[in-house]
N, C-alpha and C positions, 0 to 999 in steps of 0.2 A: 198412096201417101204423096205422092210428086205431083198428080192433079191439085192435093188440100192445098200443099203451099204454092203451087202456079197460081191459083184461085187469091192465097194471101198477098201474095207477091202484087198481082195486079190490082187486087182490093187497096193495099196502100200506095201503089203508083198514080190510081184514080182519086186517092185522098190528097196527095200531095196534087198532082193537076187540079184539082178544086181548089186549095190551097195559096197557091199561086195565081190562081185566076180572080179568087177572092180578094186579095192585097192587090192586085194591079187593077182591080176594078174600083176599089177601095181609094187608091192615089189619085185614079183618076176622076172619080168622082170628087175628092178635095181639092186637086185641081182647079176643074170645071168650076166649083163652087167657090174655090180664092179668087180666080179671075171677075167671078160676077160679082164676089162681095165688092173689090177693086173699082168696078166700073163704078155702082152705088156709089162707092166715097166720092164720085165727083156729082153725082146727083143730089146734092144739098141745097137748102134753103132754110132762110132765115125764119124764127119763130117771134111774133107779137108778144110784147112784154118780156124778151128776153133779148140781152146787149148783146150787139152784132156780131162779135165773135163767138156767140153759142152759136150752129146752126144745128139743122134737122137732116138725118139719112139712117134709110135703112140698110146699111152695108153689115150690120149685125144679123140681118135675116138668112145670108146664106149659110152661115156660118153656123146659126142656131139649129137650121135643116141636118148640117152633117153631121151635129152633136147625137141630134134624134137618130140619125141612118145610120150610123160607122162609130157611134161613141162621143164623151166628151174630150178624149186628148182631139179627138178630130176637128171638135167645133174650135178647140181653142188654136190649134195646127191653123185653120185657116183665118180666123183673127190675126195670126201672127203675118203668115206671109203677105194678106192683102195692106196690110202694114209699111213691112219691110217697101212691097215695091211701092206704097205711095210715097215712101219717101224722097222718091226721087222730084215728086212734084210738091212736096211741102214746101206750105208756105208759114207755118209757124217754128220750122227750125228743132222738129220734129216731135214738138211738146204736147200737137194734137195727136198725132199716132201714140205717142207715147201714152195718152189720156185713152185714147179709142180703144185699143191692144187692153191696155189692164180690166176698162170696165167691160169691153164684151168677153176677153175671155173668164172674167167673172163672172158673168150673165150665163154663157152657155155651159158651162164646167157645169152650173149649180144644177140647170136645166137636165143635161144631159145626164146627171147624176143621180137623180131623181127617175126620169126616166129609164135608166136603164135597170133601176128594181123593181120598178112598177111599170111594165111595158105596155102600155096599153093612154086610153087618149085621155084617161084621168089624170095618171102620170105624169100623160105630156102637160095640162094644163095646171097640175100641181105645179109641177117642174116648172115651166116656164114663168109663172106670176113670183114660184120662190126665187130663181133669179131675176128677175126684175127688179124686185126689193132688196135680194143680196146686194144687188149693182145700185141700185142706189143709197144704201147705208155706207159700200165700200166707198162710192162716189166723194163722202161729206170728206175722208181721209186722207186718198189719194189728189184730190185738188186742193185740201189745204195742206199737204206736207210733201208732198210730191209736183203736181203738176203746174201752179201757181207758181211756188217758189222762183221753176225753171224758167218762167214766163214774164216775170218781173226781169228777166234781162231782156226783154223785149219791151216794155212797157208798164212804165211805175206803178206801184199795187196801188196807189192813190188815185190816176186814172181807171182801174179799174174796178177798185170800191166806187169810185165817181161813174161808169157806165152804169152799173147797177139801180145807183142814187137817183139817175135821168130815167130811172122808170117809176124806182118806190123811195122817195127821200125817208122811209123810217129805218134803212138799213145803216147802219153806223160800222161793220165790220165784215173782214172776210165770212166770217163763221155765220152769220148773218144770212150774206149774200147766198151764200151755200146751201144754206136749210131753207130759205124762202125760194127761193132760184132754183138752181140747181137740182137739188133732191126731185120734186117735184118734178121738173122736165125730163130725167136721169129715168124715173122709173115708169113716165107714159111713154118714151121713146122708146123701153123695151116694151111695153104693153101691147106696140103698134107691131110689133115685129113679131111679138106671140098671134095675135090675132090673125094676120099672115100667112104666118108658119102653119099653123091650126087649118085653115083655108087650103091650102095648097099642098102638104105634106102627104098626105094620104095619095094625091096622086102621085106626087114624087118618088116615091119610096120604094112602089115596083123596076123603075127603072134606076133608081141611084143602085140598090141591090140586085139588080139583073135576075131579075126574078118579073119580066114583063113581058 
């Protein structure tokens, strides 16, 4: 009887050291993957037919990784933090994180959520095109009632119906600008980040789980 429970006793010491080992690998792999989403936000560049202050980065890629690896509170965990610390180098007064933060943690939430009922690579490409799409319908909302609003104290919505207008004079309004612009750009920019993700995941995965 004193061997069965020795035998139980160590059975759950071994589950709880797995336990433990699992969440701290788990941090540090969000970690790891906040700091690269991080570096990305400064690797941006401007896109042809859209007004200079849209640019292009994949800082949603890492992010999207750890929704697949660890879950979606993870992907959105690390949208938040690579955030928080850009804001110490914002230059929009933190109206772009505040933009970047809503739509990728909508992107990867949708992604991750999807994925993790249907585990496998179908999943993942279901997953990730349905956040793409999510994040771009949320997109048309959050920049006209949220993100804009905050931004017009930076720079009169006139000027920036007028950036818009310097590419396609038939846009007459924000909502406009939004659905022709916007939307569009909103949901190839996750597109590139699935494509990506798809690419590379499959090797990452042994080692973001320690199982390599």
């Amino acid at each position: 009887m004193s061997n069965v429970k020795n035998e139980a006793a160590a059975v759950n010491v071994s589950r709880e050291k797995k336990g433990v080992s699992s969440r701290v690998r788990k941090l540090t792999g969000c970690a790891m993957l906040s700091a690269a989403a991080y570096v990305l936000m400064f690797l941006e560049f401007p896109i042809p037919l859209m007004p200079p202050f849209i640019k292009m980065d994949f800082s949603e890629l890492p992010a999207l990784i750890a929704s697949f690896a660890y879950g979606p509170a993870a992907g959105v965990l690390v949208c938040l933090v690579k955030n928080l610390i850009h804001l110490v180098n914002t230059q929009t007064g933190g109206v772009g994180e505040l933009s970047n933060f809503i739509l990728g943690a909508v992107f990867v939430f949708t992604a991750g959520m999807v994925y993790k009922f249907k585990h496998d690579k179908k999943g993942a490409v279901i997953g990730s095109l349905a956040g793409a799409l999510v994040m771009g319908a949320v997109s048309l909302f959050t920049n006209y009632y949220v993100v804009y609003p905050i931004y017009t104290n930076f720079m009169p919505m006139e000027a920036i119906i007028g950036a818009y207008q310097l590419i396609y004079g038939g846009v007459k309004d924000l909502w406009g600008c939004l659905i022709i612009f916007n939307l569009p750009f909103t949901v190839c920019k996750g597109l590139c980040s699935v494509i990506i993700t798809l690419v590379v995941y499959k090797k990452l995965s042994p080692i973001l789980k320690g199982s390599h």
